[in-house]
N, C-alpha and C positions, 0 to 999 in steps of 0.2 A: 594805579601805578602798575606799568608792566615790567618784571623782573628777566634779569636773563642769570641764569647758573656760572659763576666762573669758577670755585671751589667746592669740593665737596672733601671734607677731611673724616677718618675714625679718631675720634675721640680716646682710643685702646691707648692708656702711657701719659696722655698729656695731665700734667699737673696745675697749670695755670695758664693766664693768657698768653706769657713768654712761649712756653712749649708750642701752644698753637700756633702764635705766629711763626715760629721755625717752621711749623709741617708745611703750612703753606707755603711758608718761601721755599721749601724744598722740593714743594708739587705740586704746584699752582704756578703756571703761564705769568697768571692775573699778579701774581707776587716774586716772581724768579727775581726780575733786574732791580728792585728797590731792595735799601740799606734798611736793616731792622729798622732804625727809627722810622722810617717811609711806611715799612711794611708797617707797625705798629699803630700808626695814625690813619693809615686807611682801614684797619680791622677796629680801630675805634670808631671812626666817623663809618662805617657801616653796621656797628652795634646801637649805635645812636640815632641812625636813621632806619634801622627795623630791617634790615638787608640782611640780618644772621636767622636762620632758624636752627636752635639746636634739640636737640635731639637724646635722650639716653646714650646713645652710641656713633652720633656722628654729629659734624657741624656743617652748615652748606649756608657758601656768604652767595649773593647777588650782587646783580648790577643792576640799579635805577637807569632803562632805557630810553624813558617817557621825558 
């Protein structure tokens, strides 16, 4: 599986998943133009498909290019 990087968020504040998907819709390309619920179901179907790696202090989703 070859990934490409479309997020990379700090973890610094965020309390649950809600919080994280605001940062990225707020600075993430990959997430600007989708409506929370959009954004929310593409950050779960890329938890579920192993496209998150998180991190002590940050989160970096992928994109399945392959």
């Amino acid at each position: 599986m070859e990934k490409v990087e479309i997020a990379r968020i700090f973890t610094f504040g965020c309390a649950n998943r809600r919080d994280i998907v605001r940062r990225l819709m707020g600075t993430s390309k990959a997430f600007q133009g989708l409506t929370f619920a959009d954004a929310l179901n593409a950050y779960r179907f890329a938890e579920i498909s192993g496209l998150i790696d998180v991190t002590e202090h940050y989160i970096v989703v992928y994109h399945d290019v392959a």
